[in-house]
N, C-alpha and C positions, 0 to 999 in steps of 0.2 A: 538854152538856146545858144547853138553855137555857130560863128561861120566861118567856110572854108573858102580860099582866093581860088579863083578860075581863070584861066589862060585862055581867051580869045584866039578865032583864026589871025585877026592883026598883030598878037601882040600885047593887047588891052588884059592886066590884071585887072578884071574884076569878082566881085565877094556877092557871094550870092547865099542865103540864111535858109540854115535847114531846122526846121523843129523839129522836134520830139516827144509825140501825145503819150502820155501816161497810160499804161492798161488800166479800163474801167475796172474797177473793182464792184462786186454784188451788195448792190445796201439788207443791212441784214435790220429788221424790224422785230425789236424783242417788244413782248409784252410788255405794260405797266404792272411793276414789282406790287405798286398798293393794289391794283386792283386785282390780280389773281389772291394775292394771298386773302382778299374780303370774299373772293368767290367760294376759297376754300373754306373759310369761316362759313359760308351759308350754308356748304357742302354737310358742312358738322351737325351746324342746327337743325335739318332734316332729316338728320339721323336720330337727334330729339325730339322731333314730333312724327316721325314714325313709330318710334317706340311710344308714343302718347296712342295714336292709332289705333296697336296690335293691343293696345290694356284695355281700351274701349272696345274691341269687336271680341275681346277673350272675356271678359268681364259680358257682355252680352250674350256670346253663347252659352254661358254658365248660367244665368239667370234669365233668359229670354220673358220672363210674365214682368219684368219691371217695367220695359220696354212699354210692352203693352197699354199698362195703367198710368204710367208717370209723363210717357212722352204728349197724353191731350192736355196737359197743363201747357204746353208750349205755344205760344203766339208766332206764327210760320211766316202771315202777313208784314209783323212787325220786324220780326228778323230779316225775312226779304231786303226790307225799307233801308235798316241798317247796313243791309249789305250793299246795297245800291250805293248807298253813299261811300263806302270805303273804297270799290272798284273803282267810283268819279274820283276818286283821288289820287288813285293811280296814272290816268290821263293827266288831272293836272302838276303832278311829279314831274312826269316827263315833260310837260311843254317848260316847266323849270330848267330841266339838262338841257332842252335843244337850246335856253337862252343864255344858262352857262356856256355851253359851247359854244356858243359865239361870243363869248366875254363877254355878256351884257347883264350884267349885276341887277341892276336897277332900270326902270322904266326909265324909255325915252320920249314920251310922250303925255298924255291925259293920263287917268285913272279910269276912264271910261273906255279906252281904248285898248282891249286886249291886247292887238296886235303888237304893239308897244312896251308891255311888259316886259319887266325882266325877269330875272332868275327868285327874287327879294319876292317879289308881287306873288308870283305860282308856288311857291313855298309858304307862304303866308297861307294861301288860300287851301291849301294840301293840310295844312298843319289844322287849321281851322274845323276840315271835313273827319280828317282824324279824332280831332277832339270830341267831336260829334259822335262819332262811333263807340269810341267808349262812353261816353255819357250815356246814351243810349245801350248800351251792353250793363252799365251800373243798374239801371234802372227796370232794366229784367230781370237782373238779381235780384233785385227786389220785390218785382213782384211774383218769382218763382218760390222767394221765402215764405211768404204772404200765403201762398198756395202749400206749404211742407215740404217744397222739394230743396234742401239745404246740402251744405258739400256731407255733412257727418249723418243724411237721415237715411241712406240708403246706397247701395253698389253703384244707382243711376245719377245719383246724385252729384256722389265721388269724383264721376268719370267727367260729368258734364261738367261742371265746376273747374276740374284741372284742367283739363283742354282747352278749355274757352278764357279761362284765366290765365292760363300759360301765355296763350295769344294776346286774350288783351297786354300783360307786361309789355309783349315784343311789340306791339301798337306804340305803348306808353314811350317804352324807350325811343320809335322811330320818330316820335312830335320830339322826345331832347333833343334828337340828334338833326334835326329840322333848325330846329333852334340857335344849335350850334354852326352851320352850315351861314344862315343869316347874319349871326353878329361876326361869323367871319369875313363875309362877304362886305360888311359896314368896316370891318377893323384894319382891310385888307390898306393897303397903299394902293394898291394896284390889282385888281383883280385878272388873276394869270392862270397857268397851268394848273400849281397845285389845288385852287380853290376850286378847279374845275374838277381834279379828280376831287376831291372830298365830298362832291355835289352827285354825282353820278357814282360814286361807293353806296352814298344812303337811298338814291333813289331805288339803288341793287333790292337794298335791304328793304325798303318798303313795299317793292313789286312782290319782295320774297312773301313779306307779312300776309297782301291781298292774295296771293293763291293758296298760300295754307288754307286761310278762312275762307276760300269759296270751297275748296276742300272739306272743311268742319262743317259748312253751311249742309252742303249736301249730304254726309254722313248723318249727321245728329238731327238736323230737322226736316229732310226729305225721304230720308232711311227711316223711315219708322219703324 
C-alpha cells in the first residue's frame, strides 16, 4: 500500500492511498493421498476375486452334474437372512462417516437416541452385525459338512469353500480394522482430520466386502 501527494486547485498538498489487489490465483483441490492409494488397493483386490469368479464358473462348466446334486444341500432362506444383515451394516458404516465427518467421536446424547450418535456407537453396532455374519457363515459350514459337502470332497465343494472363505477373512479383517478405527478414536486427543480419513478408508473397504457378497450370494445360491 503505497501513497502518492496530490496538488489541489488551491495549492493544498494532499495524499491520497492507492492499493493494489493481488491477482486471484485458481485454488487447486488435490485428492487425499490415503485415500486414493486405499481405492487403488480395492482396485487390486477385485482383481482377486475375479479371478475367484472365472475358477467357479470354469470349474462349473467342466463338471456341470455337481451343480446339480450338491447345490440342494444349500439353505437359500438362511443365507438370504445372512445377507440381510451384512448389507444392514453397511447403512450403519455409513451413518458412522457422516458422524466422523462431523468430528463427532462419540454420542452426544442418550443411548437411546440415535440421532445423537457418534461415530464410536455406529461402529460398534457395524462391528457387531458383522460378527453376526460370520458366525452365521461358520455355522453353515457346519452344517454343509454334516451333509458331505467339505472344501477336499468334490470340484463344488473346492470352489464354494474358497470363495465364501476368501470373503469371510476379508469380513474378519474389516470387524479388526472397526476395532482399530474405535480405540483410535478413544486414544485420539482430539478427534480431527486424520481420524476421519481412517474412518472413511475402512468404511471404503467394507462397502467393498458387502457388494462382493451380494455378488457371491447371487452366483452360488441363486445361479443354481
Amino acid at each position: 500500500m503505497k501513497t502518492h501527494p496530490e496538488t489541489s486547485n488551491n495549492g493544498v498538498v494532499s495524499t491520497a492511498t492507492a492499493s493494489q489487489t493481488a491477482p486471484a490465483h485458481p485454488v487447486v483441490n488435490r485428492p487425499n493421498v490415503t485415500t486414493v492409494g486405499f481405492i487403488v488397493f480395492l482396485a487390486s483386490d477385485l482383481m482377486f476375486f475375479a479371478a475367484l469368479f472365472a475358477m467357479y464358473f470354469t470349474i462349473r462348466s467342466v463338471v456341470p452334474e455337481l451343480w446339480e446334486s450338491q447345490t440342494e444341500v444349500l439353505d437359500i432362506p438362511y443365507a438370504l437372512g445372512n445377507t440381510i444383515i451384512l448389507v444392514s451394516s453397511s447403512f450403519t458404516c455409513q451413518l458412522g462417516v457422516f458422524a466422523a465427518e462431523r468430528f463427532r467421536p462419540r454420542r452426544t446424547g442418550s443411548l437411546f437416541n440415535l440421532a445423537k450418535w457418534g461415530m464410536v456407537e455406529w461402529f460398534y453396532l457395524t462391528f457387531l452385525l458383522g460378527a453376526v455374519f460370520v458366525s452365521g457363515q461358520v455355522m453353515e459350514y457346519a452344517t454343509l459338512v454334516s451333509e458331505g459337502i467339505a472344501i477336499d470332497s468334490n470340484g463344488y465343494g473346492s470352489v464354494f469353500y474358497l470363495t465364501t472363505g476368501f470373503h469371510g477373512i476379508h469380513v474378519t479383517i474389516g470387524l479388526v480394522c472397526f476395532l482399530l478405527v474405535i480405540g483410535r478414536a478413544y486414544g485420539a486427543k482430539k478427534f480431527g482430520h486424520h481420524e476421519a480419513t481412517f474412518a472413511i478408508c475402512v468404511s471404503y473397504y467394507w462397502h467393498f466386502v458387502d457388494v462382493v457378497w451380494v455378488g457371491l450370494f447371487g452366483v452360488i445360491y441363486l445361479l443354481q
